[in-house]
C-alpha positions as CSV (number, residue, x, y, z in Angstrom):
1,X,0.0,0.0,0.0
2,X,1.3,3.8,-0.7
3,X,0.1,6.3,1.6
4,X,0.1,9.6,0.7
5,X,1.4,12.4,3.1
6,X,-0.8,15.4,2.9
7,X,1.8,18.3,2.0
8,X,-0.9,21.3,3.4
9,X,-3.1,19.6,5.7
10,X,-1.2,18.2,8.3
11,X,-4.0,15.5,8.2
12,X,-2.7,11.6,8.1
13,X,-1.8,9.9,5.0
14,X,-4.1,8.7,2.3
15,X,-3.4,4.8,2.3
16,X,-3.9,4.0,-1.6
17,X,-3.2,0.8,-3.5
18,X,-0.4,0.3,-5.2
19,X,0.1,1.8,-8.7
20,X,-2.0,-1.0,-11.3
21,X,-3.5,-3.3,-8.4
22,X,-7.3,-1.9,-9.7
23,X,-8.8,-2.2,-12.8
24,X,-11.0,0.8,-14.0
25,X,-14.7,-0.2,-14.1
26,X,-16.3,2.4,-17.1
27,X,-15.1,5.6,-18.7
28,X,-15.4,8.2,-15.4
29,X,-13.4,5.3,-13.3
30,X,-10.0,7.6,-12.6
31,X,-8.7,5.0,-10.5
32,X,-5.5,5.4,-12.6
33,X,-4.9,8.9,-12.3
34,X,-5.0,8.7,-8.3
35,X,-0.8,8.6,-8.0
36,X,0.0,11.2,-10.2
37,X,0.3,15.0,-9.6
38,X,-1.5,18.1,-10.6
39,X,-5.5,15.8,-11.6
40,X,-4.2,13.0,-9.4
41,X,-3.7,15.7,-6.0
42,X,-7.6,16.3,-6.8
43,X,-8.6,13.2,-6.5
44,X,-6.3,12.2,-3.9
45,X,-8.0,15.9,-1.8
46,X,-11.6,14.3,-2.4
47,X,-10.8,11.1,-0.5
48,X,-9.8,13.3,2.3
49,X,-12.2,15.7,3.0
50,X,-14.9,12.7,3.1
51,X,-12.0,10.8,5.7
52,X,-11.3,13.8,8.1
53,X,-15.2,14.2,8.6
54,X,-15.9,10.6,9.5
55,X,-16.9,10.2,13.1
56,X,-14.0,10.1,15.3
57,X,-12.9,6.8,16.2
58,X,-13.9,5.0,13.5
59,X,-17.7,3.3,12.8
60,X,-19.1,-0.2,13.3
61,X,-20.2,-0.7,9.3
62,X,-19.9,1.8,6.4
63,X,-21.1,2.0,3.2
64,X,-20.0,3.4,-0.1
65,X,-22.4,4.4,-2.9
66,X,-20.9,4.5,-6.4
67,X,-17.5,2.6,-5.4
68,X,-16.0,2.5,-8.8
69,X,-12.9,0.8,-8.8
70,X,-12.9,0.8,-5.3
71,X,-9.5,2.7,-4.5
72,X,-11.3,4.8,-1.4
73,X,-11.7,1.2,0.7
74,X,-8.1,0.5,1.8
75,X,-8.4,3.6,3.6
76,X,-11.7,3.5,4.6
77,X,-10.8,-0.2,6.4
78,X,-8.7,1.9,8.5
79,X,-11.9,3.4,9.9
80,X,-15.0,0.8,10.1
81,X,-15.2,-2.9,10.8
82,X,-17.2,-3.8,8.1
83,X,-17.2,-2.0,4.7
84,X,-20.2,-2.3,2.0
85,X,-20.5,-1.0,-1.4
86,X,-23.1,-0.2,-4.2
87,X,-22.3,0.3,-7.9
88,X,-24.4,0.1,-10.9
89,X,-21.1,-1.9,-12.8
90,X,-21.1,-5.5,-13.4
91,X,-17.5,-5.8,-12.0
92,X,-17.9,-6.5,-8.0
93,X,-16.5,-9.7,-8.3
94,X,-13.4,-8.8,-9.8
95,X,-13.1,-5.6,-7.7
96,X,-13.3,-7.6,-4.8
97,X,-11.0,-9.9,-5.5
98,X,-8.1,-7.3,-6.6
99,X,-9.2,-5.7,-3.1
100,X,-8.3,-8.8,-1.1
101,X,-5.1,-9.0,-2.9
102,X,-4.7,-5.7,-1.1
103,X,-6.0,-7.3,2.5
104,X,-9.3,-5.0,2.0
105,X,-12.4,-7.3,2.6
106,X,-15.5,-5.9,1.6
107,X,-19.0,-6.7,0.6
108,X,-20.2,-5.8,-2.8
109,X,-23.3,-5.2,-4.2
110,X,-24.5,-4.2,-7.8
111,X,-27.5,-2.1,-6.8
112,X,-28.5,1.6,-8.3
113,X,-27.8,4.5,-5.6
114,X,-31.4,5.5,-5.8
115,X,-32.9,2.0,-4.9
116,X,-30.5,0.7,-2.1
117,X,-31.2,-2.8,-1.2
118,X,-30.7,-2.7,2.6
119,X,-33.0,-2.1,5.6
120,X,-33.4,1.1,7.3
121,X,-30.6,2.0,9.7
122,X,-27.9,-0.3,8.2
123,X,-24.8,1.3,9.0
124,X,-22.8,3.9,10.9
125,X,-21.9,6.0,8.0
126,X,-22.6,6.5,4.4
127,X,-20.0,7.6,2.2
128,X,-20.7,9.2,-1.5
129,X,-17.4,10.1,-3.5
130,X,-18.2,12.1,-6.9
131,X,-21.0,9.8,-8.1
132,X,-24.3,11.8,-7.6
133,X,-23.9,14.0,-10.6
134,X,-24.0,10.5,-12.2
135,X,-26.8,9.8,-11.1
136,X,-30.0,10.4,-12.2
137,X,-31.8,12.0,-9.4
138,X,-29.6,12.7,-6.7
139,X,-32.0,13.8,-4.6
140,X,-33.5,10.4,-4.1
141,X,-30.1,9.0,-4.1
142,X,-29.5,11.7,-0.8
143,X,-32.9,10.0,0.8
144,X,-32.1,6.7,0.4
145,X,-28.6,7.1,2.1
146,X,-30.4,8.8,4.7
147,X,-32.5,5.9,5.0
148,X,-29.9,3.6,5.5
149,X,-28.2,5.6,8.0
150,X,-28.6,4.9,11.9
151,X,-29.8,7.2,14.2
152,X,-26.7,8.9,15.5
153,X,-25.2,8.2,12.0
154,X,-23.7,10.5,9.4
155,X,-23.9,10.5,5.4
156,X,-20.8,12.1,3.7
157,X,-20.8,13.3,0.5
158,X,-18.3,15.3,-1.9
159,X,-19.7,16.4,-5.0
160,X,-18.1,19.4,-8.0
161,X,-19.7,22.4,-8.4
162,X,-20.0,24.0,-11.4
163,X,-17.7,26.9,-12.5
164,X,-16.0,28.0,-15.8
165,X,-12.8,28.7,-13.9
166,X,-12.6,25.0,-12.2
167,X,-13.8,23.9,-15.7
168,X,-10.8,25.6,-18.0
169,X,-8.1,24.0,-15.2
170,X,-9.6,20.8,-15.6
171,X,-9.2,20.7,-19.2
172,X,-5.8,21.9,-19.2
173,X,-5.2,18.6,-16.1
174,X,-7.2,15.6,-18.5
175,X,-7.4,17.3,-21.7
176,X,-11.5,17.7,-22.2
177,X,-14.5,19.7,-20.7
178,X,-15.6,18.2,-18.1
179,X,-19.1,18.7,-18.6
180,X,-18.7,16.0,-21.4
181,X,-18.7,13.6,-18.4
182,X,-21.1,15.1,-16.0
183,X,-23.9,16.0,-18.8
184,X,-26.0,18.3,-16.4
185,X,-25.1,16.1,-13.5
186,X,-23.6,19.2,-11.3
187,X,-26.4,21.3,-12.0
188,X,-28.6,18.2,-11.1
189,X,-26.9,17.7,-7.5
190,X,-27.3,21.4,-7.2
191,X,-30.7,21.8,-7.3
192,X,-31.8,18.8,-5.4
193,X,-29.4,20.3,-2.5
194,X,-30.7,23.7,-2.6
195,X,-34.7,21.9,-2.3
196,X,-33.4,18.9,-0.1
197,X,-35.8,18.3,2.5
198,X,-33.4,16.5,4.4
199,X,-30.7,18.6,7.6
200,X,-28.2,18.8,5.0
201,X,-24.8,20.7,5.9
202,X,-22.7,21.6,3.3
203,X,-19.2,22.8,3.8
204,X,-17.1,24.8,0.8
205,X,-13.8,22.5,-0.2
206,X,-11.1,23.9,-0.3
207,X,-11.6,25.8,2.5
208,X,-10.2,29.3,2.6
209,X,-11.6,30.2,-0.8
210,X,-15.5,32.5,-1.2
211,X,-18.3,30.2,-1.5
212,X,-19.3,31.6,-4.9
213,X,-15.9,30.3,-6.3
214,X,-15.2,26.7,-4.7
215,X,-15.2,23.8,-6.9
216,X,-16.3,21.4,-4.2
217,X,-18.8,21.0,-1.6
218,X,-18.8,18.7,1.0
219,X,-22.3,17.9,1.6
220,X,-23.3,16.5,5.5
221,X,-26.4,14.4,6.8
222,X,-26.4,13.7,10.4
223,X,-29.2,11.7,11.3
224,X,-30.1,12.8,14.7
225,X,-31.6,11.2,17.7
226,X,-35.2,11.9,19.8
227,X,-35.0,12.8,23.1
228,X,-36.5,9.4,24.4
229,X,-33.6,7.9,22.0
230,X,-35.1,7.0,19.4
231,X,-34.5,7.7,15.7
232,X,-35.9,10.8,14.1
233,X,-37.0,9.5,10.7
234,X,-38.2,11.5,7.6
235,X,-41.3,12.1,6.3
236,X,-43.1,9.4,4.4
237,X,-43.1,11.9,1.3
238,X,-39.3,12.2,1.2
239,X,-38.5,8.5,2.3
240,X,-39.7,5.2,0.1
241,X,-41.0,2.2,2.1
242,X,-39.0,-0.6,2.3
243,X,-41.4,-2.4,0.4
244,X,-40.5,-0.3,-3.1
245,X,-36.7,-1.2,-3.3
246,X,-35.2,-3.5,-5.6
247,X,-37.5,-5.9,-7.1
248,X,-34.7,-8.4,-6.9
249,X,-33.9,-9.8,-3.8
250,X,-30.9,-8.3,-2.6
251,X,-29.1,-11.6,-1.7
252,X,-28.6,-12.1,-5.4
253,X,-27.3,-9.0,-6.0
254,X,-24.2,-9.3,-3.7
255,X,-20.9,-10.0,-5.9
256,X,-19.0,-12.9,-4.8
């Protein structure tokens, strides 16, 4: 494993795979970009701010929504027992596999991030890297994590915002528009998070720069307890019932 010393952060190092170990799983997968400079540092920063605002001392089970190749579960072993992910990709099995090669064990499901296949209050945290401007509506994507979430838990999300500036610098890092990738899928993610009726926080990334100009937000769901203890749960309008997820059942969806 390489970890990667943050150079302005002071935070602790990014534990990545080696160099090859994962195989990209579609077109957006980046996974081999992650060890280089200039692109690769963005990439490597978005792993980060999700990590440094997971709960302190680590979480009993976590899930990831839109994995990829997944390059952020070596470190994220570092702070949950049990790691879970969802992708839309046929390629689990072989993802999990190159994982274990790696000592990473995690369970994989194929599964769309607006239909999770898991019952409410699953796990500790929810982590979403980059992948709701992929996704078709984000907003429902955003409810279903929440869904998933315990009460006392947190969902994590960093998404791009869009900006011409951020745009031209990404160009001149991968050599296209961006937008030929995300295809409205910024703008989507920004509307559902300015009419989210869910207690969403979300936090400018980089920090130190105006709102108006920061390429990232880190978006924050805490799902918060009653006073008698018990979870606070959202409407039925903004929440499906259990009973409208995946018409498959969800035990032959996990990759082995």
């Amino acid at each position: 494993m390489r970890s990667d010393e943050s150079r302005s952060t002071g935070s602790p190092g990014l534990l990545l795979p080696p160099p090859g170990r994962l195989t990209p799983t579609g077109p957006v997968d980046a996974v081999a970009d992650y060890n280089g400079m200039g692109y690769g540092w963005v990439l490597r920063r978005r792993l980060k701010w999700v990590r440094d605002a997971l709960p302190p001392g680590g979480v009993s089970r976590l899930l990831e929504v839109g994995y990829g190749s997944g390059i952020f579960f070596p470190e994220l072993a570092r702070h949950a027992q049990s790691l879970f992910g969802v992708d839309v990709h046929p390629n689990g099995a072989r993802t999990r596999a190159e994982l274990a090669a790696c000592d990473v064990n995690v369970s994989l499901v194929r599964a769309d991030g607006m239909a999770l296949p898991f019952e409410d209050c699953s796990f500790d945290a929810v982590v979403i890297v980059s992948a709701l401007e992929f996704i078709d509506d984000p907003s429902r994507a955003l409810t279903e994590a929440f869904r998933v979430t315990r009460p006392g838990g947190v969902v994590l999300g960093i998404t791009p915002r869009p900006h011409r500036w951020a745009d031209r610098v990404y160009s001149m890092l991968v050599g296209y528009d961006p937008e030929t990738n995300f295809q409205g899928g910024r703008a989507r993610v920004q509307r559902a998070l300015d009419t989210s009726p869910l207690p969403t926080l979300r936090l400018p990334r980089p920090r130190g720069l105006p709102r108006a100009l920061v390429p990232y937000e880190l978006i924050r769901l805490q799902r918060p307890l009653l006073a008698d203890g018990r979870p606070a749960s959202p409407s039925s309008a903004t929440v499906r019932s259990a009973s409208k997820q995946l018409d498959a059942d969800p035990r032959s969806l996990v990759d082995r």
